[in-house]
C-alpha positions as CSV (number, residue, x, y, z in Angstrom):
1,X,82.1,79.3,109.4
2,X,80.4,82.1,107.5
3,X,82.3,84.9,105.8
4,X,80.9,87.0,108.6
5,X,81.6,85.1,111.4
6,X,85.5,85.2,109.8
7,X,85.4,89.1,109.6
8,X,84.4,89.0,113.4
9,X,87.0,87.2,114.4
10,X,89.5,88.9,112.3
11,X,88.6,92.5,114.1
12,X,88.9,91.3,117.3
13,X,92.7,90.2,116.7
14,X,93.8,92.8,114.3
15,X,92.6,96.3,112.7
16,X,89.2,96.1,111.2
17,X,90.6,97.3,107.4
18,X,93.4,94.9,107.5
19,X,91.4,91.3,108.6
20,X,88.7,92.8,105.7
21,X,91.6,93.1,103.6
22,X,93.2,90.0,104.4
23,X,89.8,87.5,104.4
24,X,88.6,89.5,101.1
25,X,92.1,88.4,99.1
26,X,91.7,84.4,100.0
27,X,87.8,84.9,99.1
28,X,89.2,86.8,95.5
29,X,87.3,89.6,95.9
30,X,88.0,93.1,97.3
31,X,86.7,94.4,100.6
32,X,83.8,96.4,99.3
33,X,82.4,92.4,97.5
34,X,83.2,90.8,101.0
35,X,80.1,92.8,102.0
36,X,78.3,91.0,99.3
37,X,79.0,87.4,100.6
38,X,78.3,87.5,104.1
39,X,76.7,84.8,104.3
40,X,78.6,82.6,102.1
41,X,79.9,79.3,103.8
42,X,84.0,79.3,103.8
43,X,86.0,76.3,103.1
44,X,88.1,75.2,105.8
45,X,91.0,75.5,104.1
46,X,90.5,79.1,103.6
47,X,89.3,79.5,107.6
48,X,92.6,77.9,108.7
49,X,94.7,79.8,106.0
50,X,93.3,83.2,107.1
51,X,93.6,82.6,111.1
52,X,97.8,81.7,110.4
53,X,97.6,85.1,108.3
54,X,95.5,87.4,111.1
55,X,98.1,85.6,113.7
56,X,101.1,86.5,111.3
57,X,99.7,90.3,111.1
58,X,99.6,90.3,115.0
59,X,103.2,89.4,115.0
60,X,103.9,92.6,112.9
61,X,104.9,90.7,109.6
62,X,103.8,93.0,107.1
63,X,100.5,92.5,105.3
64,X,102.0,93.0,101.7
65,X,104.4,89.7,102.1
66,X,101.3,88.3,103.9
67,X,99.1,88.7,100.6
68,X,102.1,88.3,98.6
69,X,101.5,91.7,96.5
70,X,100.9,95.1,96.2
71,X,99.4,97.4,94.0
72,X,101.8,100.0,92.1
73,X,100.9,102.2,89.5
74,X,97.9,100.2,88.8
75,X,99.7,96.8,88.4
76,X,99.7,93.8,90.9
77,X,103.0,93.2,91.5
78,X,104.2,89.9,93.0
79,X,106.8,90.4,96.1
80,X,108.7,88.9,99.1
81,X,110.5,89.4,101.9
82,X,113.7,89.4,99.2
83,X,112.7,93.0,98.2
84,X,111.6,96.3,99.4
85,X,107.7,96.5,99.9
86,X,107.0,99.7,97.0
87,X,105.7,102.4,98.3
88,X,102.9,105.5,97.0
89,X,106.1,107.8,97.4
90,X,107.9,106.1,94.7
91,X,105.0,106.1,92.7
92,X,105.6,109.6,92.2
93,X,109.3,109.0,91.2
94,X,107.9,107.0,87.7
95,X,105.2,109.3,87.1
96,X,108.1,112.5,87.4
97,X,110.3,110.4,85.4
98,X,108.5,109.4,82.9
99,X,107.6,112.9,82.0
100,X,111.2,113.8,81.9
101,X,111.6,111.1,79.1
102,X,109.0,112.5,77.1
103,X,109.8,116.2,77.8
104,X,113.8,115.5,76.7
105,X,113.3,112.6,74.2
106,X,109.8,112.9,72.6
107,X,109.6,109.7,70.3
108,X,112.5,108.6,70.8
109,X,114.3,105.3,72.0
110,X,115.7,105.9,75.3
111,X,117.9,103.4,77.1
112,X,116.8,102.6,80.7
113,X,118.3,100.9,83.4
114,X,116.6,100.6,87.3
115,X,119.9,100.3,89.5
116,X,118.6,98.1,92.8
117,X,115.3,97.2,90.7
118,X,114.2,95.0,93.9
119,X,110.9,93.8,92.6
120,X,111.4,95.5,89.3
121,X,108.3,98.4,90.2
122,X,109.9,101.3,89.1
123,X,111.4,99.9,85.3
124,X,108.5,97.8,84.7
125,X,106.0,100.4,85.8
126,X,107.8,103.1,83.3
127,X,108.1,100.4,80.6
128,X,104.3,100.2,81.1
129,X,103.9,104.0,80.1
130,X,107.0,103.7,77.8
131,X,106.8,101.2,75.5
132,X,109.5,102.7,73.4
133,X,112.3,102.8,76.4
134,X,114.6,99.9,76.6
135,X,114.7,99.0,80.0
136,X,117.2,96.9,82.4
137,X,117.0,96.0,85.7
138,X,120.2,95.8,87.7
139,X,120.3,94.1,91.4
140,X,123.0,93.1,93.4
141,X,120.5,90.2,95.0
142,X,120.1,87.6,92.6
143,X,116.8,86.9,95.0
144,X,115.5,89.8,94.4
145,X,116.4,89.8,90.6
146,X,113.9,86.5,90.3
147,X,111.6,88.7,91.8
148,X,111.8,91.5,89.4
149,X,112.0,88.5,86.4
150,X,108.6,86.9,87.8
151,X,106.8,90.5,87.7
152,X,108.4,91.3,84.5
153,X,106.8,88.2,82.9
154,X,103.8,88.5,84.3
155,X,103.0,91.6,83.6
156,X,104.3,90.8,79.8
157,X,107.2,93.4,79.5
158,X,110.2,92.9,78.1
159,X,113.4,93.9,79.7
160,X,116.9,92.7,80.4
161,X,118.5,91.6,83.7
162,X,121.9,92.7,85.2
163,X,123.2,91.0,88.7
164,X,125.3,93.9,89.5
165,X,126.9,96.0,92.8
166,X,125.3,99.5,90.7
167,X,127.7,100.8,87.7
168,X,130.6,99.2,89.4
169,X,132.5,97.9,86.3
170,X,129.4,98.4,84.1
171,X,130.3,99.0,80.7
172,X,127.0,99.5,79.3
173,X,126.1,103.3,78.5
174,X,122.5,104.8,79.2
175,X,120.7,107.8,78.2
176,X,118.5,107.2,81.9
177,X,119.1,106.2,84.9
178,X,116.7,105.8,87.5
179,X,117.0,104.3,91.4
180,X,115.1,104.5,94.6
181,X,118.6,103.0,96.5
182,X,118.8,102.2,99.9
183,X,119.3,105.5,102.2
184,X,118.8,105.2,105.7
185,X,121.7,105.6,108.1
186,X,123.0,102.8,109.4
187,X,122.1,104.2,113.5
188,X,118.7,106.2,112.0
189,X,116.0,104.9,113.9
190,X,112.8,103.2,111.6
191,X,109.7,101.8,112.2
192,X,109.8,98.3,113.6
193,X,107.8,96.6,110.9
194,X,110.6,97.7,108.4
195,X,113.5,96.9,110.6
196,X,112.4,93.9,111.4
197,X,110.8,92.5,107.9
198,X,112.3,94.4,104.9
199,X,115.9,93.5,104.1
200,X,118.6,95.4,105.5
201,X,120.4,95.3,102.2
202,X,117.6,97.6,100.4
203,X,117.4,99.5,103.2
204,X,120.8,101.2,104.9
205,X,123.4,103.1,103.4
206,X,126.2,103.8,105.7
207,X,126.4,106.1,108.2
208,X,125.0,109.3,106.3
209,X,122.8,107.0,103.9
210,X,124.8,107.9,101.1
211,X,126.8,105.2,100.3
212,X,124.7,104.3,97.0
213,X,124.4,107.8,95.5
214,X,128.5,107.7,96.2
215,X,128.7,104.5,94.6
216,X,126.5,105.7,91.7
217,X,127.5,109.1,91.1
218,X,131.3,108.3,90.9
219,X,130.7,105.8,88.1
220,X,128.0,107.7,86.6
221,X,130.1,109.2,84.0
222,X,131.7,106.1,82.4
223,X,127.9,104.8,82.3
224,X,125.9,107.7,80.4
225,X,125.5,109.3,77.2
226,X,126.1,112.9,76.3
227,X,122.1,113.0,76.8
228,X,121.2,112.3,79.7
229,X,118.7,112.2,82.8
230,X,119.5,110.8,86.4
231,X,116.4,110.4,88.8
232,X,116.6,109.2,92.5
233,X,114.4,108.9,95.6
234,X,116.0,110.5,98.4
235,X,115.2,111.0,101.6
236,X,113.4,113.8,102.7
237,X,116.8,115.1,104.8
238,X,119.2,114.7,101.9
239,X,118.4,117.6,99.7
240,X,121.5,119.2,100.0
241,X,124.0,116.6,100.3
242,X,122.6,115.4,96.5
243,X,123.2,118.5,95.2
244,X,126.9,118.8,97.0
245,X,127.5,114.9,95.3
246,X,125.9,116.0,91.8
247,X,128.7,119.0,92.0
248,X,131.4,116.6,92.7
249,X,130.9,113.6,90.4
250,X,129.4,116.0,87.0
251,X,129.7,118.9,85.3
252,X,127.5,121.0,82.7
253,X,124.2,120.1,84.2
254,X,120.6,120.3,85.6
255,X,119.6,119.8,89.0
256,X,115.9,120.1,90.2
257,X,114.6,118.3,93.6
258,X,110.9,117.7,93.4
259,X,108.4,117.6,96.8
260,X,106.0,114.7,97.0
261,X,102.7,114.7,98.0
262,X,103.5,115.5,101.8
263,X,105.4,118.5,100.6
264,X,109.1,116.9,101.4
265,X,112.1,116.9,99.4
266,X,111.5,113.5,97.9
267,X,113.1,113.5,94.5
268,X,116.3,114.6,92.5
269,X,116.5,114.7,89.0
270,X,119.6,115.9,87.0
271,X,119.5,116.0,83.2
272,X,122.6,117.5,80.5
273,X,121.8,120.7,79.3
């Protein structure tokens, strides 16, 4: 079979994007080259590879664990169905934050630590921008924490590695912490591609979704310097319950929430003043 004859069959199974996307990553090109190649004769390797992977997207398996990566802040990063798929949203919560470490410490060495790193996307990606922040990536799934390691290495960064249920009986202090925790109630209803793909554990929180912030916030004190900034991913509901937590667990602080791109309370950031 021709390239061509393989993007045919691919849109008649799944969506048109998606079977480009998903011929056009076993070719090693992107979806605009596949154009290029039409005619090029595929291996049958490749042909049988690519109809298990447009049957596997027909089943609803997602097409990032399909591939096997996904792009985040301009780095490939390597994933599974051990971790959380990253999303564009949190994208947003590393560019915010990372502004907040040069704003507070400008040329300074900050200490770092991504609590539920998952994948490691949100320390690596700051380390990326930050060269001069220490970072650690914490995980209560040693699975996942391989994950985050594999990334880390391959996208030549150099952090340390905590297998950890958040700052429980942490004794490490931090001038940052940063987490995109799980948050969903445990009865909120999600997409079926999530539910059924992503792991529970990086997903629910209870039955208000706060467990983790509770979990966080209540150690939070024992595990940051005088200096400090907090940053979390929230979800879009949860606004005011951060705020009512931050008052409980801290005093003598900042609080800002910060809308994402689709306008919704997506981000919390609380910093000493």
């Amino acid at each position: 079979m021709i390239v061509d004859d393989l993007i045919v069959y691919g849109k008649s199974k799944v969506h048109s994007d998606l079977a480009k996307m998903l011929l056009a990553d076993l070719m090693g090109v992107n979806s605009l080259e596949l154009l290029t190649i039409l005619d090029q004769e595929v291996p049958e390797e490749i042909v049988n590879t690519y109809k298990y992977r447009v049957d596997e997207l027909r089943k609803g398996r997602p097409i990032q664990y399909i591939i096997g990566n996904v792009n985040f802040c301009g780095n490939i990063f390597d994933i599974n169905e051990n971790v959380l798929i990253p999303r564009f949203e949190t994208e947003q919560l590393v560019v915010n934050t990372v502004e907040k470490i040069k704003e507070l410490w400008p040329n300074e060495s900050v200490d770092l630590i991504d609590l539920g790193t998952g994948s490691g996307a949100i320390g690596i990606s700051i380390k990326k921008r930050l060269p001069n922040v220490n970072v650690t990536l914490l995980d209560i799934s040693t699975a996942a924490l391989e994950v985050a390691k594999h990334n880390a290495t391959k996208l030549e960064v150099n952090v340390k590695y905590i297998i950890n249920d958040m700052l429980e009986n942490l004794a490490n202090k931090y001038d940052v912490i940063v987490s995109n925790p799980p948050y969903i109630k445990t009865n909120e209803e999600i997409e079926d591609i999530v539910k059924n793909n992503e792991p529970h554990l990086a997903l629910y929180a209870g039955d208000d979704g706060l467990d983790c912030y509770k979990k966080i916030l209540s150690h939070v004190k024992e595990n940051i310097k005088n200096k400090f900034l907090i940053a979390f991913e929230i979800g879009d509901t949860q606004k005011e319950d951060l705020f009512n937590l931050a008052s409980t667990y801290l005093t003598d602080y900042n609080i800002e929430c910060i809308k994402d791109f689709s306008n919704r309370d997506r981000m919390i950031f609380i910093w000493s003043k």
